[in-house]
C-alpha positions, -999 to 999 in steps of 0.1 A, spaced: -41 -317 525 -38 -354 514 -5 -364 503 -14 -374 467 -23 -333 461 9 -326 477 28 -344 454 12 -335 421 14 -297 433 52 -297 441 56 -319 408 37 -291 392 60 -265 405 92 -278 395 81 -289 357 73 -251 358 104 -241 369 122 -262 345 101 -253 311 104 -218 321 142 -219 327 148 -238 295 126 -210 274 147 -185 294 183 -204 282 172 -209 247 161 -174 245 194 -158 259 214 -185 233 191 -168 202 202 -134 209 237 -135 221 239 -157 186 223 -133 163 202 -159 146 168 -179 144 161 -206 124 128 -197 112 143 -164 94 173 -182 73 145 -204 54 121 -173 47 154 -150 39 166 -180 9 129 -169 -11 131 -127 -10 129 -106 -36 151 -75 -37 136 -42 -40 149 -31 -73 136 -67 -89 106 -59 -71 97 -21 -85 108 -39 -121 80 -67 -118 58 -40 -107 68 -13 -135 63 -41 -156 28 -54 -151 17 -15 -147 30 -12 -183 14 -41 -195 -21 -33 -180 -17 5 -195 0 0 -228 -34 -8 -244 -51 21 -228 -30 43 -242 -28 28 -278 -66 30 -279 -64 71 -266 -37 78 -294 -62 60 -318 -90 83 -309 -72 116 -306 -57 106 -345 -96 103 -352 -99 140 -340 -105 168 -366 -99 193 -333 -73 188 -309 -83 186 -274 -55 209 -258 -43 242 -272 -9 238 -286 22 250 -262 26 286 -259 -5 291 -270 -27 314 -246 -68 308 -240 -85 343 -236 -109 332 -206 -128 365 -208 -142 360 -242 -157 329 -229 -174 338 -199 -188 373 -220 -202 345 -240 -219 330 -215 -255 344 -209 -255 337 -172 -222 343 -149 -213 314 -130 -212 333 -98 -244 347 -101 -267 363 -67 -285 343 -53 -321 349 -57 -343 355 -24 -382 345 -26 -405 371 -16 -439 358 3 
């Protein structure tokens, strides 16, 4: 092997060794430490969770609070109300004896 190959190899071998020692000692030094950097930056801008379900309560009330002036407008323009009052009972079996066909009815079978 010429000697000029020999040389960048071993060169190669102990930049390696370095860099990968360095990574190594700066990793150790960020956990025996506790901290990075990168996370004291992004932890200055957060937004705690009560001030977060308050924006979104917020903007869920503002997008439904004209919904539900215009459904209180149309069930004032009502003559019947939609629902039966409370405690009030529906008798189901004088609406399906008023129904010509029961829901469940056989099934009808072709004859060839």
């Amino acid at each position: 092997m010429p000697e000029e190959v020999f040389v960048i190899v071993v060169v190669a071998i102990v930049m390696g060794t370095i860099t990968s020692m360095t990574k190594m000692i700066l990793a150790y030094r960020e956990r025996t430490r506790g901290f990075a950097p990168q996370q004291e930056s992004a932890g200055s801008s957060s937004v705690t969770t009560s001030e977060l379900e308050r924006m979104m309560h917020r903007a869920a009330r503002k997008a439904t609070d004209p919904l539900l002036d215009r459904i209180e407008e149309l069930e004032d323009r009502l003559d019947t109300p939609a629902l039966p009052e409370k405690g009030e009972r529906i008798d189901l079996d004088a609406a399906i004896e008023g129904q010509s066909t029961p829901a469940m009815a056989p099934r009808r079978t072709r004859n060839r």
